[in-house]
N, C-alpha and C positions, 0 to 999 in steps of 0.2 A: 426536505433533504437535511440529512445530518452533518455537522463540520466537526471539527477537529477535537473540540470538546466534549461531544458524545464520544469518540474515539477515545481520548482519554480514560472517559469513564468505563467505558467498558473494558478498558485495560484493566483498570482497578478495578474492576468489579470480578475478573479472576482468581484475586485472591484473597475472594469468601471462600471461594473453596478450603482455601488451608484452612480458615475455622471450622468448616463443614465437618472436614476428616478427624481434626482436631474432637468436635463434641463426638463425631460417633467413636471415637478410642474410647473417650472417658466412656460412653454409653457399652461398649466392649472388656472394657476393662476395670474400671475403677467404680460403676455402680454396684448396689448389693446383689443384685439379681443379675443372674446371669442370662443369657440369648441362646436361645436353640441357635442350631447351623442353618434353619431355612430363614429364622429373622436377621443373623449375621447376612447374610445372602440377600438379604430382599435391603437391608440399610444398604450393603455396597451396592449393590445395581440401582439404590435410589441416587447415590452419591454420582456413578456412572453416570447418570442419565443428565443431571443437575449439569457435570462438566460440558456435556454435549450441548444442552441448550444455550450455556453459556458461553461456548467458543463459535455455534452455530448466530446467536446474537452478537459476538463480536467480529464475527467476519461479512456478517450482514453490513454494520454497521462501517466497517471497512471498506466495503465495495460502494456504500451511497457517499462517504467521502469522497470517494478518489474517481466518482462517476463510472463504475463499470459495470459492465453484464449490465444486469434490466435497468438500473439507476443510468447510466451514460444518455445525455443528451446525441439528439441528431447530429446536432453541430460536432462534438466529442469523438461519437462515430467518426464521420465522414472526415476530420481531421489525423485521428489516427488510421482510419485504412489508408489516407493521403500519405500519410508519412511512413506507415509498415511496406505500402507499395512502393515507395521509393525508395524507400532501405533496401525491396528484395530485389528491383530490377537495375541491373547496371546502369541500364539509359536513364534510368531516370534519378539518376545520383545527384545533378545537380539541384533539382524541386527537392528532395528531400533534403539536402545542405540548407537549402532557403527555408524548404520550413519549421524546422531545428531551428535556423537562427531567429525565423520571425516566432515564435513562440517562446523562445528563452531570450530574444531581445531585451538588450538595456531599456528602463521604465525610467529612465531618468529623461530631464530637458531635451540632453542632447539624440535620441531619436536615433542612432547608427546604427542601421543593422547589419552593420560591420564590425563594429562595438563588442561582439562575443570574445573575439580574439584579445581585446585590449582592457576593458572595461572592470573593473571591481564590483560592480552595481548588476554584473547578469549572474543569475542562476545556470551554474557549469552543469554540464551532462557529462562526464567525464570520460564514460562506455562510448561514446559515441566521439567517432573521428572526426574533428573537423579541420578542414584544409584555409591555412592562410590564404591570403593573395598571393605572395609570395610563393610557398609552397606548391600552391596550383598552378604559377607560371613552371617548376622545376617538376611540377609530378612526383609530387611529396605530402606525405596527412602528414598533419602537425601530431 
């Protein structure tokens, strides 16, 4: 599985391209010989094709980070249909409040997975509503 440093990389690795285009100008422009229209044609659609594998390799490489499509573990799955099915059903608003919080749960000592509301130490989800204590006795997202 790839982490975040292949991801990097193949960030960086989109912008051969700009040298790519870069040599074939000169090879258009600035060499002595000049290119029929079917070799101008056949460099850009080789150029064409170079972009493609190389944003079809970076978003490979984007999907085995972040676990998705055929890279996602079982566990991964079963976690997210747990939490998209509790997003989409009203009743089950509250399992999906818990499991929002117990996945973006403080990693610190203190263990409160109540902690989301208060905590500097959790990874915020900010899209996503979550209701104090408070709040949920008055029937109020925060």
């Amino acid at each position: 599985m790839k982490d975040r440093f292949d991801l990097e990389n193949d960030i960086m690795n989109v912008w051969a391209i700009k040298d790519q285009v870069s040599t074939m100008m000169w090879r258009f422009f600035d060499h002595p010989e000049l290119l029929s229209e079917d070799e101008q044609m056949n460099h850009i659609m080789a150029i064409e094709y170079a972009i493609e594998l190389t944003c079809s390799k970076l978003m490979d490489t984007y999907c085995q980070v972040f676990q998705l499509n055929e890279y996602a573990t079982a566990e991964m799955k079963a976690l997210r249909e747990q939490v998209l099915n509790g997003l989409t059903k009203k009743a089950d608003k509250e399992d999906a409040d818990k499991a929002w919080k117990e996945i973006y749960a403080c990693k610190t000592p203190c263990g409160d997975i109540d902690c989301l509301e208060s905590c500097a130490n959790v990874a915020k989800v900010p899209s996503f509503p979550v209701k104090s204590k408070k709040a949920k006795k008055q029937g109020k997202t925060k």
